[in-house]
N, C-alpha and C positions, 0 to 999 in steps of 0.2 A: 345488647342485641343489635340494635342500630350502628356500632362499632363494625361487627362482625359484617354486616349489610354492605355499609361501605366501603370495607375492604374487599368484598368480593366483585362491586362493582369496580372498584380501582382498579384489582387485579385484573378483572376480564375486557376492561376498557382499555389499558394503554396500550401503544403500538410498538410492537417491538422494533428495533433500528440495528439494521444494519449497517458495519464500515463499506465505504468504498474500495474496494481492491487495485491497489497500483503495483502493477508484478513488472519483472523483467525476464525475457526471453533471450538465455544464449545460446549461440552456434551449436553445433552437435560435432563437428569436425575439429580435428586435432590444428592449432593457428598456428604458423611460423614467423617470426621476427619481418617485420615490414609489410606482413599480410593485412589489405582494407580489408573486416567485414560487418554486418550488419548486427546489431543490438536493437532488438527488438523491444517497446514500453509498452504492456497490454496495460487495457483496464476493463472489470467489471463494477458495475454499477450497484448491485445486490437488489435487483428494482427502484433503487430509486431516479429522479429525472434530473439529472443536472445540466446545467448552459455552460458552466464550466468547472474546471480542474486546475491547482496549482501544485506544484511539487517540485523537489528539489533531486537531480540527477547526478549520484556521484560516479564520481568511478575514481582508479588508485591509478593517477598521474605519471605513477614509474614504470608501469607495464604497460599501460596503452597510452594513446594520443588521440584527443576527441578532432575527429573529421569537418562532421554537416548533421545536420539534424533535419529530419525530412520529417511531415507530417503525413499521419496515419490516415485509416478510414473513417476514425469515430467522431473527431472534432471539423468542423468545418475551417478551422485556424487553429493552428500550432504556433506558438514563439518562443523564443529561448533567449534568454541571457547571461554571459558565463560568470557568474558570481567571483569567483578564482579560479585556480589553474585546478580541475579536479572537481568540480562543483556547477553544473548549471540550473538555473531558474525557471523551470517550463513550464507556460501557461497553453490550455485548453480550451477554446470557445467553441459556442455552437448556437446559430442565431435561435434556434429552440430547442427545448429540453429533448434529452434524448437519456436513454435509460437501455440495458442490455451489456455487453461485452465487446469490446474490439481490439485494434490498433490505434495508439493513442501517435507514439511517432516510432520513427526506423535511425536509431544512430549509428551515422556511419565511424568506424572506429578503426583504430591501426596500431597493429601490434609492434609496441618496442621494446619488450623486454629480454635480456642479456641472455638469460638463464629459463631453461623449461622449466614446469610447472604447473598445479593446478592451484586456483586460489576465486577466491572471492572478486572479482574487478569491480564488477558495477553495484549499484542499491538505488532505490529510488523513494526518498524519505515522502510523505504526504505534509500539505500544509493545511492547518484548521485554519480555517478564516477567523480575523477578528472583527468586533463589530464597527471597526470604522472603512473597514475592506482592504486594509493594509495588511500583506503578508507576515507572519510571524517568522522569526527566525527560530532556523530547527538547530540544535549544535549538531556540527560534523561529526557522523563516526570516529571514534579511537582507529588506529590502526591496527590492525588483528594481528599484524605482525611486531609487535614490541614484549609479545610476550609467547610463551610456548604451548599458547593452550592451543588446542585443534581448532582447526579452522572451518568455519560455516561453507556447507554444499548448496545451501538452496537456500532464502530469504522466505521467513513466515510468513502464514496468510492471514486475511481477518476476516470477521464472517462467521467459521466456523462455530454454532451454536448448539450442535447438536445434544451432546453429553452435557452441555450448562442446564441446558434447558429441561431435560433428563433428571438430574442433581432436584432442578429447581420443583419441579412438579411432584418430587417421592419430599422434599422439603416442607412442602405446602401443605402436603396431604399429614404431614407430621404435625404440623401447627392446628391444622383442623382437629385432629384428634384432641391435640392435647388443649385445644380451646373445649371443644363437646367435653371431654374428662372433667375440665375444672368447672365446669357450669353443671353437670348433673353431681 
């Protein structure tokens, strides 16, 4: 019985945790070969309060060419560092926690590629901190184009808990039963 006890305290005690969301925002307008325009890096925080963000910016090297990177509304400091041709390093500060949804930065971007098309350009990988506060390396994307499978429209979210959590409660409620079943 003291089993059961503390598992129900477990269960209604822990805090569920939400990922941080780092999306990218593009154009809506058809781009022509040599056109600058902007790429947008949202993020939502899912309530929680952070001082900062790291993450890693790709984009596919043979259709665009990265410009400038301008910082958003949400951080008080943006920086960037371009890891390789195709890859940058962009950090997020903000002298206090701030928590909500914004404009992380604006890259400016320029279209070079030969041939029309729609496709994938950008992604914006996240980086988990480690505990000595040295960034992890994320591996690069594969290239979507080395193979003939269809190609991604839109980059997934995280967060999304809603049906887990759904799943998890008709779960619970089945374990409860069949704990009451085996005890009477």
């Amino acid at each position: 019985m003291k089993k059961i006890i503390l598992f129900f305290i477990f269960f209604f005690v822990v805090k569920q945790v939400m990922a941080i969301d780092i999306s990218t925002e593009a154009p809506q307008e058809v781009l022509i070969r040599g056109q600058v325009f902007d790429w947008k890096v949202n993020i939502n925080t899912q309530g929680e309060s952070i001082k900062k963000q790291e993450f890693y910016f790709t984009y596919e090297k043979d259709y665009i060419e990265f410009q400038s990177l301008l910082a958003g509304d949400f951080f008080d400091n943006v920086s960037y560092s371009k890891v390789k041709e195709g890859k940058l390093y962009v950090i997020g500060e903000s002298s206090s926690p701030k928590s909500g949804s914004g404009l992380v930065a604006l890259a400016k971007m320029k279209i070079i590629a030969e041939a029309p098309g729609a496709s994938q350009l950008c992604a914006v990988l996240p980086i988990t901190p480690t505990p000595t506060g040295q960034p992890t390396a994320t591996p690069a994307p594969t290239s979507p184009y080395a193979t003939s499978t269809p190609r991604p429209t839109a980059l997934p979210t995280s967060g999304a808990a809603g049906q887990v959590l759904s799943y998890a409660f008709f779960g619970f409620v089945f374990l409860v039963l069949a704990v009451v079943a085996r005890v009477i």
